[in-house]
C-alpha positions as CSV (number, residue, x, y, z in Angstrom):
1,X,86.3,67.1,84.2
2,X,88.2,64.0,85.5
3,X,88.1,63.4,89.4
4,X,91.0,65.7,91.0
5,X,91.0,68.5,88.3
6,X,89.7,71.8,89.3
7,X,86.5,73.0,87.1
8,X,87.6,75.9,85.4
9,X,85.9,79.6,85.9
10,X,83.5,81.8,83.6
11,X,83.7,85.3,84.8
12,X,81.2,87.4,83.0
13,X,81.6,90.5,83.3
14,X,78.9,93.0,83.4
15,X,78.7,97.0,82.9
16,X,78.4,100.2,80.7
17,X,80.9,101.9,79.3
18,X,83.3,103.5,81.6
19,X,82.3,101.4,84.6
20,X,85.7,99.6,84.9
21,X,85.0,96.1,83.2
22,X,88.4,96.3,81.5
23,X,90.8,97.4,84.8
24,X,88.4,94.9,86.7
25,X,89.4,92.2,83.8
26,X,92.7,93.0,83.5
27,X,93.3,92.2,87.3
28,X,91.4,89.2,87.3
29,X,93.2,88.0,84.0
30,X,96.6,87.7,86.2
31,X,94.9,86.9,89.7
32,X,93.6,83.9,88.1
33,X,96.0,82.9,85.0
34,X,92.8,83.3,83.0
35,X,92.2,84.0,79.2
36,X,90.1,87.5,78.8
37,X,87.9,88.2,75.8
38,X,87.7,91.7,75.0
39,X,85.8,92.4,71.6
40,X,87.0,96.6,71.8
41,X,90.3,94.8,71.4
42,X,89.6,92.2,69.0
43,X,87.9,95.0,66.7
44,X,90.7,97.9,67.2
45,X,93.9,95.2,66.3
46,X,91.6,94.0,63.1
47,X,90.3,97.8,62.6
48,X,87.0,97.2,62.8
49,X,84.6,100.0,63.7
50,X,83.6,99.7,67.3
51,X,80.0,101.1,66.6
52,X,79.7,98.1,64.0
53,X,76.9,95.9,65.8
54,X,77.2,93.0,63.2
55,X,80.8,92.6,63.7
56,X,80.7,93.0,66.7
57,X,78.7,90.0,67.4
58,X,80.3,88.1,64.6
59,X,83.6,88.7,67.1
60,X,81.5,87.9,70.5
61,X,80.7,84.9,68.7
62,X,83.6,83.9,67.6
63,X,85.0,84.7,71.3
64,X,82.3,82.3,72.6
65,X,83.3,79.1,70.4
66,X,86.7,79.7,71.5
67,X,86.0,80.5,75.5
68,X,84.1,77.4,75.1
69,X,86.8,75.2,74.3
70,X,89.4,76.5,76.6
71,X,86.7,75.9,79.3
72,X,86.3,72.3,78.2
73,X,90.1,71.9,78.3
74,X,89.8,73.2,82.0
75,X,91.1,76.9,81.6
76,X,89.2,79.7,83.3
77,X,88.1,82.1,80.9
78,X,86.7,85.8,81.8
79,X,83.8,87.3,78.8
80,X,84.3,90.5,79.1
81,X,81.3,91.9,76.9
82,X,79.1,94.4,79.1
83,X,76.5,91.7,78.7
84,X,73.8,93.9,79.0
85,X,70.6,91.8,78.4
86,X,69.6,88.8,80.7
87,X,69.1,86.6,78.1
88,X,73.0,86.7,77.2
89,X,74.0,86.7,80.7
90,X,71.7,83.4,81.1
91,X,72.7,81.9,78.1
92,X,76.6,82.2,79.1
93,X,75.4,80.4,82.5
94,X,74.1,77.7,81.3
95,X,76.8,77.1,78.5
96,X,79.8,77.4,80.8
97,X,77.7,75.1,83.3
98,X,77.1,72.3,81.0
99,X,81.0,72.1,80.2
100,X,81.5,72.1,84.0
101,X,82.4,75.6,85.1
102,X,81.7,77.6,88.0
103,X,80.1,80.7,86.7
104,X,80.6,84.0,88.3
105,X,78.7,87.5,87.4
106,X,80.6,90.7,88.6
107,X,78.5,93.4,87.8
108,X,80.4,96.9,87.3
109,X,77.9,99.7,88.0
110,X,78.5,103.6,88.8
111,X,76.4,106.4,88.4
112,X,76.4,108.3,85.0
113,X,78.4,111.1,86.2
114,X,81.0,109.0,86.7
115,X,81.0,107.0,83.3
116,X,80.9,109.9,81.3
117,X,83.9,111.3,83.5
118,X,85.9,108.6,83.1
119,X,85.5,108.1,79.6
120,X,86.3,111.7,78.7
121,X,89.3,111.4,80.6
122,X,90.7,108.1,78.7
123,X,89.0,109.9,74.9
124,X,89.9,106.6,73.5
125,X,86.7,106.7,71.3
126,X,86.2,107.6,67.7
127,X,83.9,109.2,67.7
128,X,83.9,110.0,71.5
129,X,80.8,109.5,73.7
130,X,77.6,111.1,74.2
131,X,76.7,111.9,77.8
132,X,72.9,110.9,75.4
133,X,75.1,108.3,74.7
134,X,75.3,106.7,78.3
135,X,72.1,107.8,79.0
136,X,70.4,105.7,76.0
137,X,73.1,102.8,77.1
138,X,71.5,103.0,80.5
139,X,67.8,103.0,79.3
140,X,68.9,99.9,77.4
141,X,70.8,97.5,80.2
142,X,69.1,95.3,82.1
143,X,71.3,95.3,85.2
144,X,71.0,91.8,87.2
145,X,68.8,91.8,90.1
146,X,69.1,89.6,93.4
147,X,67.0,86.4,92.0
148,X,69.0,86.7,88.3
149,X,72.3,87.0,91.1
150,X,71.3,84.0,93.1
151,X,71.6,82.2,89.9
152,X,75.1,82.0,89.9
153,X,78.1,80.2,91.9
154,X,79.3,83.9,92.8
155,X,77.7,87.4,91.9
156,X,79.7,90.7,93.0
157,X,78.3,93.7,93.0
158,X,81.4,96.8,92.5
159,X,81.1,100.2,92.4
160,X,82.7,103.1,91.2
């Protein structure tokens, strides 16, 4: 970035299903004039199976070269990809960095009674899900601890 621009923002955003990384997006997308990748939404306007794990990160990819290059160009970009590993929240550090960002991490958590409520109540899932489901989901994340936290320019925590 060229002396007296602004670096850009990388929000990743970080949560299950039914946590409230899309509402929490949305808001930040207007708050901040920033671009939001969504894959659910990529996948559902190209009718893509949402359970399709190959696609899926054929889309995240894809996502990731663009949020790349709107980053270089200075625009602040929010990934919003449950980012559920370490690794992938690391990687996306480290990327946005070297083109200059400030990375952020805002981790959505709340406890399973509350993500299987909430996604019964929007049933925008074909086929719906499991309260197993969440359960497995949960067994799988790796939800950011203080030291992976301290890694960042900003890390919120946000619940329910």
């Amino acid at each position: 970035m060229s002396a007296g621009k602004f670096s850009p923002t990388l929000v990743v955003i970080c949560g299950l299903p039914g946590s409230g990384k899309t509402t929490h997006a949305r808001r930040l997308e207007q708050e901040m004039s920033a671009v939001r990748f969504c894959p659910d939404e990529w996948m559902q306007a190209l009718g893509i199976y949402l359970y399709d794990e190959s696609r899926r990160e054929s889309v995240e990819q894809f996502q990731w070269i663009q949020a790349k290059r709107l980053l270089s160009l200075g625009q602040s970009v929010l990934i919003e990809w449950g980012t559920w590993g370490r690794s992938e929240r690391d990687r996306l550090r480290e990327e946005g960095r070297a083109l200059g960002a400030i990375v952020e991490l805002h981790y959505l958590n709340a406890p399973l009674d509350v993500l299987f409520d909430r996604i019964q109540r929007r049933g925008m899932e074909d086929p719906p899900i499991t309260r197993d489901d969440i359960e497995g989901w949960a067994r799988c994340m790796q939800p950011p601890n203080e030291e992976e936290m301290s890694l960042f320019d900003r890390a919120l925590v946000l619940g329910q």
